[in-house]
N, C-alpha and C positions, 0 to 999 in steps of 0.2 A: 631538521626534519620534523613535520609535525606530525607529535603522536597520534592514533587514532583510538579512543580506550577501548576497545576490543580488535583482536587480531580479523584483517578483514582478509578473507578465503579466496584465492583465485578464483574458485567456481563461481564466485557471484555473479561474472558476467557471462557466464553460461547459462546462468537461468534465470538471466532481469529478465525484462520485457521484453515481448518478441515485436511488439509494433516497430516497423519499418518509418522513416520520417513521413513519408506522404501517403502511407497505404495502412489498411490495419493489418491487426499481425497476424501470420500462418495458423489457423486454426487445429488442434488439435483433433485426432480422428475422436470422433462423438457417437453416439448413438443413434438412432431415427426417432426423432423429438415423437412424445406420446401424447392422446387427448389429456388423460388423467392428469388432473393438478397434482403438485410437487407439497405434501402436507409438511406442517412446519417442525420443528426438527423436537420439538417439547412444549407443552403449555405453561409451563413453569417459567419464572421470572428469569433473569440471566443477572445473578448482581452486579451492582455497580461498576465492580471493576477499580475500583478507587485503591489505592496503594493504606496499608494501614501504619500508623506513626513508626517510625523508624527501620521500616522495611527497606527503604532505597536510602544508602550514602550518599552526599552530595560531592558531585565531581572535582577533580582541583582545576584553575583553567592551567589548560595546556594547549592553545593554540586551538582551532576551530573544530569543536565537538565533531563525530563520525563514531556513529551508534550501530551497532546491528545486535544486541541483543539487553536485555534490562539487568542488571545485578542484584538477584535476587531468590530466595530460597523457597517463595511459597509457586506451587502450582501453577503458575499461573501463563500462558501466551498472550502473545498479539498479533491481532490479524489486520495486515493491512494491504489495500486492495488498489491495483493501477489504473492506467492510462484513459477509459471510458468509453470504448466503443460501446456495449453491450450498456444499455438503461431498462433492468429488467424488472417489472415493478412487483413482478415474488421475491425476488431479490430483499428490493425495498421495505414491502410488509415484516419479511422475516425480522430484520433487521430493526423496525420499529416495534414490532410486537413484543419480540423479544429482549428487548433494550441492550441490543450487542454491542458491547464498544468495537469499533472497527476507525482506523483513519484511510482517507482516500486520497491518493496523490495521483490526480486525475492530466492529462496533456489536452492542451486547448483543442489541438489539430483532431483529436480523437471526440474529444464532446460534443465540435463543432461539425461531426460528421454528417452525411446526409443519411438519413433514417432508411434501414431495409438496404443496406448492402450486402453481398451475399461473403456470407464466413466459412461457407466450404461445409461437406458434406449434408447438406439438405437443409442449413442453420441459414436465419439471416441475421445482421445484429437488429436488437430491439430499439426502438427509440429515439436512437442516437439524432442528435439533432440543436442541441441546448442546455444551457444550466440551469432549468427549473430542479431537473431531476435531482441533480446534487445537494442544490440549496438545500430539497426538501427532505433529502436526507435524515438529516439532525445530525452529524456527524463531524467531526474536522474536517476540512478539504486542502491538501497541504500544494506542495509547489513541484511538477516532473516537469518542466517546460512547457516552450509552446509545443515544439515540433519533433520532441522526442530523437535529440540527435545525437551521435555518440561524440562525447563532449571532448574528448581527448584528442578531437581531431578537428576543433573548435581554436582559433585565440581566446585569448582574456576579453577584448572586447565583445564578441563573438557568445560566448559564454555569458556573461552579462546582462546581454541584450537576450537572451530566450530564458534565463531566469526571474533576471525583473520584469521581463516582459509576463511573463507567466503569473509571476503574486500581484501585477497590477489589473490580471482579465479577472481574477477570481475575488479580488477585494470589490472590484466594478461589478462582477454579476452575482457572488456570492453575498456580500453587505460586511467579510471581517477577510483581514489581509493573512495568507501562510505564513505558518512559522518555520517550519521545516521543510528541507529538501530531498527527495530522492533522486539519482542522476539516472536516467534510462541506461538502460544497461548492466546498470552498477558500474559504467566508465569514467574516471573521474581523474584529476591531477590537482596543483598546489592549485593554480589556477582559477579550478571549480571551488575550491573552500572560500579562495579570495572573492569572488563573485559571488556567492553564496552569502557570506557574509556581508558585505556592501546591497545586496538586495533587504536585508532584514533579517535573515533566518538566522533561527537560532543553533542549531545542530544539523546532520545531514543523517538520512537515516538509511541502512542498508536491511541486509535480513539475513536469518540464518536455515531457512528453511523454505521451498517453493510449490506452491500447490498445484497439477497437473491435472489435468481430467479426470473424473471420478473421483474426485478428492483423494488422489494419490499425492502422498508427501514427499515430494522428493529432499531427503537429508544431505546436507552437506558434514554432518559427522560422523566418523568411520562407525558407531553405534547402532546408525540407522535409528534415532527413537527423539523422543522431543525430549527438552528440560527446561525448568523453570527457567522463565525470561526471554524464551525463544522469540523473535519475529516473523513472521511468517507471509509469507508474499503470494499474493492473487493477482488476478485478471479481473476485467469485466470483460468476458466473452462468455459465449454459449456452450452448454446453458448452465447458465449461472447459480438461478433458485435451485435447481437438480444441486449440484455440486457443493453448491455451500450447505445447502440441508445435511449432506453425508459429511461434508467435513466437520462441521458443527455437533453433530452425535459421535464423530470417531474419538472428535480431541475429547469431551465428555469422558466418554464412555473407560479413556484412562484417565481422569482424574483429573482434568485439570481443568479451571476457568479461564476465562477472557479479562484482558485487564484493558484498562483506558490507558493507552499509549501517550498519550499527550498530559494527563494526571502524571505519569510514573515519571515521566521526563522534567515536571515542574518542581519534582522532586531531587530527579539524576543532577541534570543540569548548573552548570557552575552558575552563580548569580552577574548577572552583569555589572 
């Protein structure tokens, strides 16, 4: 049996992604979007996020990495954000201005959506339509497949074919290939690691905690509260710049920073 280094939680696949394979996902009840711009969440810089010298152990290999939290003592979270309907460009500024580490494990079928679908209660998603927005980012862009399928009800070839399919659309329109994986849903078997693997990637990465509308946290620890090393799972649905502005000031406001997920794992990571 391959180990996974952190204990992975039934609940993950109750709060992976709600996109459906060919539709986007059930939108959360929301508010009646307002004129007023969404102001950014602080003026102040957001540091690097960079791991400092011996802060993260390096893993031993044990069969194909499967990450949902970072090991390690300082403050610190990661926010990483799915599938791509929503291309909301406050979103974007935030995220540039701020210099937030964030990674984006985007699904082709959802990038490539037609812009202005309607996402339920008076939203429509933004954009959606292309990978300029991602590119432009500046951010990792890692690997969720094409079509967002629950993978465990997939073959091996089957599986394969929507992973490598995936890190070769984003190497093509982004200009660098995914290292990592997330499986929609958080559904996954030996299958997905072996495919996973054979496409490139280097680990698969889960979460320990999921963001709900109004930047409500939902916890998968009986605590209810974060802790250094958390993962943290978002959407791009509406509205997004609202939501991350408040989740951005909540994690702050108890102490803790944003760390670059893909820095901390160049660290985790057994050497190949």
């Amino acid at each position: 049996m391959r180990r996974a280094f952190t204990i992975i939680l039934t609940a993950l696949a109750l709060s992976a992604c709600s996109a459906p394979p060919a539709a986007p996902p059930p939108p959360p009840p929301v508010a009646a979007p307002t004129a007023s711009p969404t102001p950014s969440p602080s003026p102040s810089p957001t540091p690097s996020g960079l791991p400092v010298p011996g802060e993260v152990t390096r893993m031993k290999r044990d069969g194909f990495p499967v990450i949902s939290t970072i090991p390690t003592k300082r403050k610190v979270v990661f926010l990483t954000i799915d599938d791509g309907w929503e291309q909301d460009p406050g979103f974007a500024r935030i995220v540039r201005e701020r210099g937030i580490p964030i990674t984006v494990f985007p699904t082709r079928d959802a990038v490539e959506a037609k812009d202005g679908q309607e996402a339920g209660q008076g939203w429509k998603y933004i954009g959606a339509g292309g990978w300029p927005y991602f590119r432009d980012l500046g951010v990792p862009i890692e690997n969720h497949t094409l079509t967002h399928p629950d993978l465990r009800t997939l073959g091996p070839d089957a599986q394969r074919a929507e992973i490598c399919g995936a890190a070769k659309a984003i190497e093509r329109h982004v200009g660098r290939a995914p290292e990592l994986f997330r499986p929609p849903f958080g559904s996954w078997n030996a299958a997905t690691l072996t495919a996973a693997e054979k496409c490139g990637m280097r680990a698969m990465v889960l979460w320990t905690a999921s963001v709900q509308t109004d930047a409500l946290i939902a916890y998968q620890n009986p605590e209810k509260r974060l802790y250094p090393g958390d993962i943290l799972l978002l959407h791009f649905r509406p509205p997004l710049e609202k939501d991350f502005t408040r989740l951005v000031r909540k994690i702050e406001r108890r102490g803790f920073s944003f760390g670059d997920l893909n820095a901390y794992l160049d660290d985790l990571l057994p050497v190949s």
